[in-house]
C-alpha positions in Angstrom: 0.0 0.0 0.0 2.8 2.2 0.9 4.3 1.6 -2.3 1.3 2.2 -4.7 1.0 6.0 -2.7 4.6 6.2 -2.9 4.4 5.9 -6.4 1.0 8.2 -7.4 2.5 10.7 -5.4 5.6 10.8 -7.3 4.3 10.7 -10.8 1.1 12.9 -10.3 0.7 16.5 -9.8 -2.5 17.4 -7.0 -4.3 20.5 -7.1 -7.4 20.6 -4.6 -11.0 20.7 -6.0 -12.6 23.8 -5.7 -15.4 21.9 -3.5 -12.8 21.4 -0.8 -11.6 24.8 -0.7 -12.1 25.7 3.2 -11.6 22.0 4.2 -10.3 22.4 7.2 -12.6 25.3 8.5 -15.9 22.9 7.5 -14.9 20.0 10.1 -16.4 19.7 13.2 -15.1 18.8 16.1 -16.6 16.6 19.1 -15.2 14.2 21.0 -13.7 12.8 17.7 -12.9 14.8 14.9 -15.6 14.5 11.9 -13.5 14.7 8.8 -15.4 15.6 5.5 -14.2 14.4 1.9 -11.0 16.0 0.4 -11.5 15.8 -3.2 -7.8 16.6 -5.7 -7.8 16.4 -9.2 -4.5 14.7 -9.9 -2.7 14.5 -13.4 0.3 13.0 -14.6 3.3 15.1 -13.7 5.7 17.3 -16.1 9.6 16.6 -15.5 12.1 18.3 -17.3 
């Protein structure tokens, strides 16, 4: 598993959804933390 993240975040540029702009202001917090989705749109990354 470590591997197959390793390797998507090596040969993919993120950039964060506009949906998920204010992410961390939207979450509420209890006794646990209730985490909403954090949408990216990744796409194969341009090396020089």
């Amino acid at each position: 598993m470590r591997l197959i993240l390793a390797h998507l975040t090596w040969n993919s540029d993120m950039e964060l959804a506009e949906e998920s702009r204010g992410w961390a202001e939207k979450q509420k917090v209890y006794s646990l933390w209730e985490k909403g989705p954090l949408k990216v749109h990744m796409s194969p990354v341009q090396r020089v």
